[in-house]
C-alpha positions as CSV (number, residue, x, y, z in Angstrom):
1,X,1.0,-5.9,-24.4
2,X,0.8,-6.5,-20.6
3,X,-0.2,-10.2,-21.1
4,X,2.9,-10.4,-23.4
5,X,5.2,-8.6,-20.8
6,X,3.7,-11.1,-18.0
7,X,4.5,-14.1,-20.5
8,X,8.0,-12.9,-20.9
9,X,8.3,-12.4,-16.9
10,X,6.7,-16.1,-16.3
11,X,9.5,-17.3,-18.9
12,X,12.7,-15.6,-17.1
13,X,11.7,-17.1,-13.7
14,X,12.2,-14.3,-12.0
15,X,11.1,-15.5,-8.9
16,X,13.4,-18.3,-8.3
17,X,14.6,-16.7,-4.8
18,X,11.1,-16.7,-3.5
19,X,9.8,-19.6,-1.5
20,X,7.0,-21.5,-2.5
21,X,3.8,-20.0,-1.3
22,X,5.6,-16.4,-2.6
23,X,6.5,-17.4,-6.0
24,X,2.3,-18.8,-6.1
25,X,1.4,-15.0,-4.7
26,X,3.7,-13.8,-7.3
27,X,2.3,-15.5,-10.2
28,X,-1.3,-14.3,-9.5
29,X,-0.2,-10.9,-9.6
30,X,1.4,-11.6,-12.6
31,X,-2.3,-13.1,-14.0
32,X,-3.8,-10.1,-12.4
33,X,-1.4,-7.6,-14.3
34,X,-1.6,-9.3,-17.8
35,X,-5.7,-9.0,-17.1
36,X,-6.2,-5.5,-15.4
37,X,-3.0,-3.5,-15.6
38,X,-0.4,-2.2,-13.2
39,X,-2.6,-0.7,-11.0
40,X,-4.2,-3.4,-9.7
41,X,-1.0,-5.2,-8.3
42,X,0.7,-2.2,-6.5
43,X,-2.9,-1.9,-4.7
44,X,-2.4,-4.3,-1.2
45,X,-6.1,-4.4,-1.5
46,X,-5.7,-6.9,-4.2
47,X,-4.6,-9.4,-1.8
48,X,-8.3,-9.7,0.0
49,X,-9.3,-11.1,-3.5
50,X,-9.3,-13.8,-5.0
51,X,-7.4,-15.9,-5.6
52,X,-5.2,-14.5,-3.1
53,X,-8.1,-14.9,-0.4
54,X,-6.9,-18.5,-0.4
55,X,-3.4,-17.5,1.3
56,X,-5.0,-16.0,4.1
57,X,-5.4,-12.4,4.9
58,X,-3.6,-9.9,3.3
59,X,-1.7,-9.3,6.7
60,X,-1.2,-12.8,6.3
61,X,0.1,-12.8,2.8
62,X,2.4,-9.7,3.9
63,X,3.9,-11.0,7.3
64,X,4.2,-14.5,6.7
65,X,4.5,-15.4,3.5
66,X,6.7,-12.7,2.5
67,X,8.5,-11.6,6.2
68,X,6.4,-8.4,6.6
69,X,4.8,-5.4,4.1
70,X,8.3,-4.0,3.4
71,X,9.4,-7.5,1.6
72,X,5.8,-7.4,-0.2
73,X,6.7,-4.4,-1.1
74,X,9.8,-4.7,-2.3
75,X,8.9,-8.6,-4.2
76,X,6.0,-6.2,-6.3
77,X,8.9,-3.7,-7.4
78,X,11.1,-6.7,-8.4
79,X,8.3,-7.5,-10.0
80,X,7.0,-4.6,-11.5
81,X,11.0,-3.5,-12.8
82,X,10.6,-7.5,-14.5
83,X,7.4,-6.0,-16.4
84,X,9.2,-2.9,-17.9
85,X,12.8,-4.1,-18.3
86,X,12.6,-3.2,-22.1
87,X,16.0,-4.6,-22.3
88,X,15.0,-8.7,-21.1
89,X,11.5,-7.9,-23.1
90,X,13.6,-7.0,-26.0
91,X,15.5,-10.3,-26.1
92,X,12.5,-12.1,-25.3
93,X,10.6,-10.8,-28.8
């Protein structure tokens, strides 16, 4: 079910308003929730792993790919309320 959800997230483009680099952080925590679950993308820890290690640090990821930890913060809601908006998952099925 969560790769499913992730699929239908990838397909809605939800991250059109995101730069670049953003959308490519975005997308691995996409791959990381259809693999492990929610947990593991509200964790900022996940961001000293790969693949994210090859953005930078996570402070890096945070401040200047995203404009500091309140818009990461925010991008990973966005993304999360994408997940479990059973209303677009239901039109997607």
């Amino acid at each position: 079910m969560t790769c499913e959800r992730a699929n239908n997230v990838k397909k809605r483009d939800v991250f059109g308003r995101y730069g670049e680099q953003a959308r490519a952080v975005l997308e691995a925590l996409l791959d990381k929730f259809a693999d492990h679950g929610v947990q593991d993308i509200e964790d900022a820890k996940v961001l000293e792993l790969p693949p994210f290690d090859q953005f930078g640090s996570k402070t890096q990821i945070r401040r200047g790919i995203f404009g500091g930890a309140d818009q990461y913060t925010q991008a990973v809601q966005a993304l999360e309320q994408a997940l479990y908006d059973v209303k677009c998952n239901k039109k997607q099925a």
